[in-house]
C-alpha positions as semicolon CSV with decimal commas, in nm:
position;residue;x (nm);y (nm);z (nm)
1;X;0,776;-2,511;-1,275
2;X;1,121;-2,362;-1,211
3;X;1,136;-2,500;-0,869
4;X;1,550;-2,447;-0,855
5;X;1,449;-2,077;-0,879
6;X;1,245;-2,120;-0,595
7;X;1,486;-2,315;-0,337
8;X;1,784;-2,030;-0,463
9;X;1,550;-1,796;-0,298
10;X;1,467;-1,982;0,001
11;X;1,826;-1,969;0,067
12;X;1,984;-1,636;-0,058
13;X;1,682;-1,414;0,028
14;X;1,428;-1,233;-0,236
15;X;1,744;-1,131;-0,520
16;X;1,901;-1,364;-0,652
17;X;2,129;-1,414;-0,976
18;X;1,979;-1,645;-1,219
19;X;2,309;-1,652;-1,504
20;X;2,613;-1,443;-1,520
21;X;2,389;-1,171;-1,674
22;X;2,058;-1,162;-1,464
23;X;1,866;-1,080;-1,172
24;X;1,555;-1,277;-1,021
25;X;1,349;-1,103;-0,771
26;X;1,078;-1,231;-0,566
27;X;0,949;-0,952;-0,402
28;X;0,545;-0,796;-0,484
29;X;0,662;-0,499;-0,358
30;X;0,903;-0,479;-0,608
31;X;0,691;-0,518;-0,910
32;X;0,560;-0,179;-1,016
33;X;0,945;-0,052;-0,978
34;X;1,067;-0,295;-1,213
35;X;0,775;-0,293;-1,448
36;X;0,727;0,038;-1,461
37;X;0,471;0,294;-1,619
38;X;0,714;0,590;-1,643
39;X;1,052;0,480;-1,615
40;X;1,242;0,423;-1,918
41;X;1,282;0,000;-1,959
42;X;1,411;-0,185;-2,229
43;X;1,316;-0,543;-2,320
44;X;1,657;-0,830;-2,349
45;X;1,732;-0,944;-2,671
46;X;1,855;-1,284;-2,547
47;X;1,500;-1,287;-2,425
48;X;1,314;-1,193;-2,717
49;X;1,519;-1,376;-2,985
50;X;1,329;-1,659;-2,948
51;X;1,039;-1,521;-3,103
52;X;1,214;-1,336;-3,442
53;X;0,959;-1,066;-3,372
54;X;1,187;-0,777;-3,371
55;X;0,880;-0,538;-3,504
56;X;0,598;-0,600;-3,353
57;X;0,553;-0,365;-3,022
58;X;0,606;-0,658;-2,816
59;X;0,914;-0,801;-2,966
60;X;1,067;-0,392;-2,927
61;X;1,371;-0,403;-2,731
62;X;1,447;-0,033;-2,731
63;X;1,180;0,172;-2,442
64;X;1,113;0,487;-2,716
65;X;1,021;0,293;-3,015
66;X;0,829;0,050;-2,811
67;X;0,595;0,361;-2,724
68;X;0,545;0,487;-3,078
69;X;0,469;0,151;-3,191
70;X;0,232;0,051;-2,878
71;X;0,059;0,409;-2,953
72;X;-0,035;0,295;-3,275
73;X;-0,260;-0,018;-3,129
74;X;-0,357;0,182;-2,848
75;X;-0,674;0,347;-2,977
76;X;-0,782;0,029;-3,127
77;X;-0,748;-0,172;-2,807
78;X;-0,841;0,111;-2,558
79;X;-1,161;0,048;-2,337
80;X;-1,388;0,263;-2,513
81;X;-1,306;0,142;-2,853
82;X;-1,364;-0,272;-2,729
83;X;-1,710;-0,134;-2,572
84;X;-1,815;-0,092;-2,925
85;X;-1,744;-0,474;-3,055
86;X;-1,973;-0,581;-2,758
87;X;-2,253;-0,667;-3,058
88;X;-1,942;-0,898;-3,314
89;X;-1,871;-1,067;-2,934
90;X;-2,192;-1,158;-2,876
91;X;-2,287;-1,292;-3,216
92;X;-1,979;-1,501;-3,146
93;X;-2,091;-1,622;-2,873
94;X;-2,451;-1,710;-2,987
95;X;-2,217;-1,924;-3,251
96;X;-2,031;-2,081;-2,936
97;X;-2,370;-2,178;-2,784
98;X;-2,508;-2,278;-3,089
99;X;-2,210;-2,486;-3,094
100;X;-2,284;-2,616;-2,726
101;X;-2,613;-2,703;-2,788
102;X;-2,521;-2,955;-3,047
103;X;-2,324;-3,172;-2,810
104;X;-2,553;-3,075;-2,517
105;X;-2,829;-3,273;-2,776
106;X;-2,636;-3,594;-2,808
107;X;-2,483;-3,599;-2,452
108;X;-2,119;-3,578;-2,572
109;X;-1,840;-3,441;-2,421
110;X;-1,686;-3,098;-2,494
111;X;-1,286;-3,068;-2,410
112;X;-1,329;-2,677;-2,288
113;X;-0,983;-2,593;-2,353
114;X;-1,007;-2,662;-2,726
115;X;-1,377;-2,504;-2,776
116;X;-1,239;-2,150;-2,577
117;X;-0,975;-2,162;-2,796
118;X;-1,124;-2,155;-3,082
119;X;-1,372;-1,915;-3,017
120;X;-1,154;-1,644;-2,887
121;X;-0,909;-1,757;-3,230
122;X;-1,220;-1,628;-3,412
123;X;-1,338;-1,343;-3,266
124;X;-0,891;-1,186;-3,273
125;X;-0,857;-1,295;-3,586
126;X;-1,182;-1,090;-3,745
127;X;-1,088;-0,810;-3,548
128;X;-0,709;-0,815;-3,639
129;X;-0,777;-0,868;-4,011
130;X;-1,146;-0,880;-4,080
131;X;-1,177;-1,237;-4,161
132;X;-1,232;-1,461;-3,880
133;X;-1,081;-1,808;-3,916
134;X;-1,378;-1,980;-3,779
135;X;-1,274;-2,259;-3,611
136;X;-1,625;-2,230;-3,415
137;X;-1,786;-2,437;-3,744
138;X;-1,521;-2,707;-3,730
139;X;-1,737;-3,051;-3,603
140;X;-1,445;-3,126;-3,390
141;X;-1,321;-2,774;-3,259
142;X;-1,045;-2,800;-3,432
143;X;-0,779;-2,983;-3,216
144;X;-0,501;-2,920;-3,459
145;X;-0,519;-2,550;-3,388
146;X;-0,490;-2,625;-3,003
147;X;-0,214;-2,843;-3,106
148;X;-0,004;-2,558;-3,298
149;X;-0,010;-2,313;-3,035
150;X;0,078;-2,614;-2,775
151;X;0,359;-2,706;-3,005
152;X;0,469;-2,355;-3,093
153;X;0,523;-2,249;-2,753
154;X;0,713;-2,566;-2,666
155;X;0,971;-2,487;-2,883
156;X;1,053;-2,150;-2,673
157;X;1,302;-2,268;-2,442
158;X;1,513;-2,447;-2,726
159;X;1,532;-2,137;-2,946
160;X;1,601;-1,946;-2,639
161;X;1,912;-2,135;-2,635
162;X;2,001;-2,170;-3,023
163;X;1,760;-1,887;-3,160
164;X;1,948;-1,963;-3,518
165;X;1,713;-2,274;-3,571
166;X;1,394;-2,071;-3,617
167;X;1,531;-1,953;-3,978
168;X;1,652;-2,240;-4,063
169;X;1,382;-2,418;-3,975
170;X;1,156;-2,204;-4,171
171;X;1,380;-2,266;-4,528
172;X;1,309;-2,605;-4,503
173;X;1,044;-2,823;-4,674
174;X;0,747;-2,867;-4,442
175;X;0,774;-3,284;-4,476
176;X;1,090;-3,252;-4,381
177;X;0,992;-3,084;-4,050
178;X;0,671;-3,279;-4,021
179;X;0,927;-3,590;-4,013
180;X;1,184;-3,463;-3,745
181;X;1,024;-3,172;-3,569
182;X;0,680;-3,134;-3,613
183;X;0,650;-2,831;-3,393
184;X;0,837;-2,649;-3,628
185;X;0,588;-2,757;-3,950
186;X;0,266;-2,637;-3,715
187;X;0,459;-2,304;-3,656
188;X;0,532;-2,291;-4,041
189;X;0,161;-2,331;-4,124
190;X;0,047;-2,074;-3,897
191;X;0,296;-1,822;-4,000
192;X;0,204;-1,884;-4,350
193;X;-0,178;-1,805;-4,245
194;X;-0,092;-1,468;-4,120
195;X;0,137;-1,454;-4,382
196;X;-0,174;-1,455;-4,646
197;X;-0,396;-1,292;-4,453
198;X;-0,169;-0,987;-4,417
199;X;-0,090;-0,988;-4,806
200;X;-0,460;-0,965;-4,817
201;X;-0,507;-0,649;-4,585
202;X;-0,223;-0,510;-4,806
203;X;-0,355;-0,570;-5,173
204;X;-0,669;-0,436;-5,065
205;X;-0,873;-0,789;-5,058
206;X;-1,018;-0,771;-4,731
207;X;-1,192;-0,438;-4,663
208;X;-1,376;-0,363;-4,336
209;X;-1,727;-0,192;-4,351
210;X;-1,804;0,113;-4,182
211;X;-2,199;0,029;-4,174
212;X;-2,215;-0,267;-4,052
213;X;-2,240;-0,158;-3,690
214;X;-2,085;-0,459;-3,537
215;X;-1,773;-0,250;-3,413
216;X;-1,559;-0,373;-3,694
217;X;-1,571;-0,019;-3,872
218;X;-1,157;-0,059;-3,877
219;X;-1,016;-0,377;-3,781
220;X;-0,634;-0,385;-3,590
221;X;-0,398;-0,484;-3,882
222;X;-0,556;-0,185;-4,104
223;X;-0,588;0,084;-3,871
224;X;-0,180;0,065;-3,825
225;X;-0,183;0,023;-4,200
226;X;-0,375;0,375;-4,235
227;X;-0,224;0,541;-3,953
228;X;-0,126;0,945;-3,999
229;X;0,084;0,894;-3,659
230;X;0,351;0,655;-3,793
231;X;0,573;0,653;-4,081
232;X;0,583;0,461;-4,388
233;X;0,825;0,245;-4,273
234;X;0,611;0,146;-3,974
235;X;0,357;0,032;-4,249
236;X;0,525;-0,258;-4,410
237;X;0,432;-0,648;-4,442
238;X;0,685;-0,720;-4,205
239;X;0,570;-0,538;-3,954
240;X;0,176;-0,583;-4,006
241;X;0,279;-0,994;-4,029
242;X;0,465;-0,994;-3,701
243;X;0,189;-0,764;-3,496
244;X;-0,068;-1,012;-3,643
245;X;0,137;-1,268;-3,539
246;X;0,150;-1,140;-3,174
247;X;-0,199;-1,071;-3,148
248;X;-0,314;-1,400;-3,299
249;X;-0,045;-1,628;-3,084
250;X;-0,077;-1,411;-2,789
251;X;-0,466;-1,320;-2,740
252;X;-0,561;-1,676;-2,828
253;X;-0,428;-1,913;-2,576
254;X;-0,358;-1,688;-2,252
255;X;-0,782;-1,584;-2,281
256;X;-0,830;-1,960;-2,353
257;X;-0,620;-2,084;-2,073
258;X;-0,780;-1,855;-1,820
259;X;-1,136;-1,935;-1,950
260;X;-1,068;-2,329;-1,937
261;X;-0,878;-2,344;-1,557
262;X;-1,212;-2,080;-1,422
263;X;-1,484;-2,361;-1,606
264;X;-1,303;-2,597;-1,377
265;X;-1,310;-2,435;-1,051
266;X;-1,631;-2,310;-1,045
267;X;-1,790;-2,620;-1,164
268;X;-1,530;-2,834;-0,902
269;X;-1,635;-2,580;-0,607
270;X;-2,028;-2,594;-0,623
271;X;-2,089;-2,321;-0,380
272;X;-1,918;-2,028;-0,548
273;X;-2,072;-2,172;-0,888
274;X;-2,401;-2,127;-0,695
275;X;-2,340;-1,754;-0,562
276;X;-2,246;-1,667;-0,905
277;X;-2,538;-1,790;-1,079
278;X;-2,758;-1,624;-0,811
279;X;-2,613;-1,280;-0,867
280;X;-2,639;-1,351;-1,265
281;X;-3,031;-1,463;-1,258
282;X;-3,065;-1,071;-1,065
283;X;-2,869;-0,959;-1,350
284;X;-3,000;-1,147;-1,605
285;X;-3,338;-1,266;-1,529
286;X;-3,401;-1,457;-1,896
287;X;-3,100;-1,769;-1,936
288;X;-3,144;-1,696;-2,283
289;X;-3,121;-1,321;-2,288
290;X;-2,788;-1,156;-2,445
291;X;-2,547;-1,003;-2,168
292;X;-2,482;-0,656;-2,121
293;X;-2,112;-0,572;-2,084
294;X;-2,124;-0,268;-1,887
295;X;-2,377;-0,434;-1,677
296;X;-2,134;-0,754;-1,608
297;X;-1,858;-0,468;-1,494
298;X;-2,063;-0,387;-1,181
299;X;-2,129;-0,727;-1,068
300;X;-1,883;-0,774;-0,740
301;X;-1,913;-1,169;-0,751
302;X;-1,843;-1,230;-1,104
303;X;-1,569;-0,983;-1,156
304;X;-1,408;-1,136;-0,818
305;X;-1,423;-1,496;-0,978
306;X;-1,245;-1,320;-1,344
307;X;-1,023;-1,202;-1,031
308;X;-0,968;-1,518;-0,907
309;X;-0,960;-1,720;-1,189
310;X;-0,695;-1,487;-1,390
311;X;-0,485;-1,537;-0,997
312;X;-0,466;-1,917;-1,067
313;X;-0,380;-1,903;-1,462
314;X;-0,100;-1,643;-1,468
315;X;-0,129;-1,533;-1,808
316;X;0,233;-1,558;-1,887
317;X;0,448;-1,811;-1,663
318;X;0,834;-1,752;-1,771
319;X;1,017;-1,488;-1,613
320;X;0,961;-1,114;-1,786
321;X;1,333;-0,968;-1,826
322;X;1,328;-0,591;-1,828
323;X;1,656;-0,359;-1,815
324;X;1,681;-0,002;-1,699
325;X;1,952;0,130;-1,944
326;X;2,066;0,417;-1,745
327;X;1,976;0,484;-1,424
328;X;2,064;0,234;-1,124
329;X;1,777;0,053;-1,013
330;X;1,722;-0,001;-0,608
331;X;1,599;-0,291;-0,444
332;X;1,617;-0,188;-0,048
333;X;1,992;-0,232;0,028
334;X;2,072;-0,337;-0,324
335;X;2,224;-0,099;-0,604
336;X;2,111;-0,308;-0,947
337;X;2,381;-0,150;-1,177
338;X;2,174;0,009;-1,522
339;X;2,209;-0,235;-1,792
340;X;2,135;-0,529;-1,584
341;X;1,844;-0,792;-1,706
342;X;1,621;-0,832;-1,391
343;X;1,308;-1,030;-1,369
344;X;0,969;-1,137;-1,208
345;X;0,795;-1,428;-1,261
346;X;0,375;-1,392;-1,196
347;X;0,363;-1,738;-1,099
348;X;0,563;-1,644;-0,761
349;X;0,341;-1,325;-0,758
350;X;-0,008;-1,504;-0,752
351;X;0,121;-1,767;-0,531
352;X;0,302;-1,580;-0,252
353;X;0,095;-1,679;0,083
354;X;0,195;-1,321;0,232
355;X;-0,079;-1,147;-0,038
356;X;-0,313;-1,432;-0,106
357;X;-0,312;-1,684;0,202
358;X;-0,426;-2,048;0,060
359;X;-0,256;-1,955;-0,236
360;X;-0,375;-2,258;-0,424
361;X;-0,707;-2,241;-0,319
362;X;-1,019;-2,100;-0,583
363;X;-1,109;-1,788;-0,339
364;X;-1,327;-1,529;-0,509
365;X;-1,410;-1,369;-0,172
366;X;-0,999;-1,284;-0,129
367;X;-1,167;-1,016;-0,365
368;X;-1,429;-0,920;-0,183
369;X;-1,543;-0,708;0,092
370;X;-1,865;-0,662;0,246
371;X;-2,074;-0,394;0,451
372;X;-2,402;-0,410;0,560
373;X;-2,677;-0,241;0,373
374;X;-2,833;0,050;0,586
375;X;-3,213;-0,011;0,703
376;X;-3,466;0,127;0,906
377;X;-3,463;0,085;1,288
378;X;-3,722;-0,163;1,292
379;X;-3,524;-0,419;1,056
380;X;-3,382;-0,705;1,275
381;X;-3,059;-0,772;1,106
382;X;-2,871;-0,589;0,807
383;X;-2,818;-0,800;0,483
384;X;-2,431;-0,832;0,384
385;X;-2,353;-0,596;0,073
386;X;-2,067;-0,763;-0,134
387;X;-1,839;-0,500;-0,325
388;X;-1,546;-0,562;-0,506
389;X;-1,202;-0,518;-0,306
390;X;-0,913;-0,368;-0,527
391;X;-0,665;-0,392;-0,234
392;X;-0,455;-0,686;-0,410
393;X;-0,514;-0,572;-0,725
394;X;-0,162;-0,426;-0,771
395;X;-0,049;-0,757;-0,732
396;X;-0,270;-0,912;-0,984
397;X;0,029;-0,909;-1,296
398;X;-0,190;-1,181;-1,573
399;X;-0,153;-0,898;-1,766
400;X;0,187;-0,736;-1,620
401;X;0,220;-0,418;-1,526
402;X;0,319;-0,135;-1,677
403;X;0,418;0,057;-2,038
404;X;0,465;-0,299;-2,092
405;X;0,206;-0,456;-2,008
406;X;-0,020;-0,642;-2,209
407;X;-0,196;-0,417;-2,507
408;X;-0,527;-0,654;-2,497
409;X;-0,591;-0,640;-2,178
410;X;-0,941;-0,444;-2,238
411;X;-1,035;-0,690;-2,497
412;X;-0,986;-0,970;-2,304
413;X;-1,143;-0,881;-1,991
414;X;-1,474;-0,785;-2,248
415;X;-1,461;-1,147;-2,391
416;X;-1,419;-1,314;-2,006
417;X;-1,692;-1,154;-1,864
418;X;-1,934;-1,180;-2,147
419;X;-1,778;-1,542;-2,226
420;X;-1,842;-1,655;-1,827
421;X;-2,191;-1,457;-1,755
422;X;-2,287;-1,618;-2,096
423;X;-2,181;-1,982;-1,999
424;X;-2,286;-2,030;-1,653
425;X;-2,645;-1,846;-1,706
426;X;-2,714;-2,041;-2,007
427;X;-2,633;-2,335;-1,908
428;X;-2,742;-2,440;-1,533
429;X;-2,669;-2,835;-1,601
430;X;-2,297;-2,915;-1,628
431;X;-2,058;-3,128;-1,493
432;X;-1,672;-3,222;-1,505
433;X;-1,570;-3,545;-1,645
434;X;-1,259;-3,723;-1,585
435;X;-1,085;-3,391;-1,508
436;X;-0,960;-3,289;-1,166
437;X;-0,694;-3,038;-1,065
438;X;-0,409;-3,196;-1,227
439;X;-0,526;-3,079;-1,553
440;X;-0,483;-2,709;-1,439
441;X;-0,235;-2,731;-1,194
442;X;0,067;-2,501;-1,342
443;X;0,347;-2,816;-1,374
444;X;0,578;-2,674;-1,664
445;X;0,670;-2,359;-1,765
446;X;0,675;-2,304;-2,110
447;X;0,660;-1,938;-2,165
448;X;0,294;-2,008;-2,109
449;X;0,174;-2,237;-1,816
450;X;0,082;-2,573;-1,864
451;X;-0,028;-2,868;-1,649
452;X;0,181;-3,174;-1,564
453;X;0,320;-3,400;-1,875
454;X;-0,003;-3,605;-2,013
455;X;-0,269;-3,370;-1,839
456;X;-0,465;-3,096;-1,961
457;X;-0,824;-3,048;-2,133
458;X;-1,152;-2,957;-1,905
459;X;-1,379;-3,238;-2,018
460;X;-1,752;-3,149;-1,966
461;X;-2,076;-3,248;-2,010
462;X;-2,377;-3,064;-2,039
463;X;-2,726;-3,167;-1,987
């Protein structure tokens, strides 16, 4: 991790510049100023060149056109609509299982990271453009998917630096690539995947169905396509590829990471796994039985470990740039001139002893509080009542904060909570193999977190 960052701030105090052109703060307090809800804030283009996104919603530099194109996804990823693609999660998740039970048979092990990426893969890619690229029904979970995103992201801080080699890159044979920088021939084949798949959507090959019932009535990538509220130009295959492309790259691995580094800890800290599964067998009495979202919501224990666990995987690692064009921005004593790049970093949020003491530690109770149930006066002692605590939630950025902030946030707290209640109910005999905290440790910060240089995978083995 950026550890310079760190010791500049042990020194010069919570703001700090980080280049000739930007600001680092590390302040919580300071979070829902900078990413704000109302406030007009533009995204930096040396930030965002990297990607060669430019219109998608989250490659937008510019605050107003960000908010007409976010507007268009909004409806489609609001709470209410997800609530009704509870039934295509949970047939996913049968698959998962069914998937599970196959090793479970033959005693082999499952690498967690690579089997919740692929599932969540599927279920974003049949709701972005109604064909799922089931990866669930490879033998070996496909690993070469895991690999691609892995090796996409990697490339982030180079083309932060020489942004110019992404198009070249992409004008040049794959074997070429595959010979000098195979990064860059992964990221060419998954491009060219949304790439078809959005030609598809646009010649009118893939069609959702409005009976079907599974939520699916209009998938992501054709609801912007069909859209009254933006103009033709908003419509184009540019623009459907690159969304695609951000909901795809995006939804898969940050849902993935957080559902891998959460296996671990509850199966590596055997009392909390137990407290869970107690309040799940009240909530679920058959292990078999499919889970009920809105159920899962008011569980206090589970939705403090989806707490917990999102605490300890970030979503997002790199610092978040944003730039108030016009107004000055204030940090106590400090006048931050408009125009200036300032950023956060989560990492520094989620670990900062002052909000979560023990930062390191797996604490789902940091989340909780509890009260004592009332009973009559000839009951000897009061039972505890856990309820969720939403104190520290404001400090709780996975997703960020914000008009900014991430537009799948409802979506993926729908597939954690079904994805973990489903798990850890079904399954009551599991156990880590050959992993320990090194292989979710946040080492290296890639845009995304990952774990120190050789580490990574949740191997487990279920019985």
């Amino acid at each position: 991790m950026d550890t310079a960052c760190r010791e500049l701030h042990k020194i010069y105090g919570p703001i700090i510049r980080i280049s000739p052109h930007q600001l680092h703060v590390s302040d919580p307090t300071f979070y829902e100023e900078l990413y704000s809800q109302h406030k007009i804030r533009h995204k930096y283009t040396y930030f965002l060149d990297r990607f060669q996104l430019p219109t998608s919603a989250f490659g937008t530099v510019d605050h107003k056109l960000h908010r007409e194109r976010r507007a268009a996804l909004n409806k489609y990823l609001s709470k209410q609509t997800i609530a009704k693609l509870e039934p295509m999660l949970l047939d996913m998740l049968d698959k998962l299982c069914g998937r599970i039970e196959e090793f479970r048979e033959k005693r082999e092990v499952l690498d967690m990271r690579i089997v919740y990426q692929c599932f969540i893969t599927d279920v974003i890619t049949l709701y972005a453009l109604n064909r799922s690229w089931n990866h669930l029904d490879s033998p070996d979970f496909s690993p070469l998917w895991v690999e691609t995103i892995a090796e996409t992201v990697k490339l982030g801080h180079l083309l932060t630096q020489f942004p110019i080699l992404l198009p070249i890159a992409l004008n040049l044979p794959r074997w070429f690539l595959k010979l000098t920088k195979p990064g860059f021939a992964l990221l060419m084949d998954f491009r060219k995947a949304i790439e078809i798949d959005t030609k598809n959507i646009l010649e009118g090959n893939y069609k959702f169905n409005p009976d079907k019932g599974n939520g699916l009535d209009q998938t992501i990538v054709h609801a912007i396509l069909e859209s009254d509220e933006i103009p033709p130009s908003e419509k184009e295959f540019k623009r459907l590829f690159e969304e695609a492309f951000v909901l795809i790259g995006a939804g898969s691995d940050t849902v993935a990471n957080m559902l891998t580094n959460t296996h671990f800890h509850l199966l590596d800290n055997p009392q909390h796994l137990k407290t869970l599964r107690e309040e799940l067998k009240k909530a679920m009495p058959d292990q078999y039985a499919r889970a009920c979202l809105k159920d899962l919501e008011g569980l206090p224990f589970l939705n403090a470990v989806v707490n917990e666990g999102l605490r300890l995987s970030y979503g997002v690692s790199t610092r978040l740039p944003r730039i108030s064009p016009y107004e000055v921005m204030m940090y106590k004593d400090w006048e931050i001139p408009a125009g200036t790049p300032v950023s956060m970093t989560s990492v520094y949020m989620h670990q900062n002893p002052s909000i979560f003491p023990n930062p390191l530690t797996f604490n789902p109770y940091r989340w909780l509080t509890s009260s004592s149930s009332s009973s009559s006066s000839s009951t000897p002692t009061q039972s505890p009542i856990l309820k969720l605590d939403t104190t520290h939630e404001k400090y709780l950025v996975a997703f960020s904060k914000g008009s900014r902030s991430c537009a799948g946030i409802n979506l993926a707290k729908a597939e954690i909570l079904l994805t973990i209640a489903t798990i850890f109910r079904r399954y009551e005999v599991q156990g880590l193999v050959e992993t320990d905290r090194r292989d979710v440790d946040v080492k290296r910060d890639l845009f995304l977190p990952f774990p120190e240089v050789g580490r990574g995978g949740v191997r487990v083995r279920y019985w």
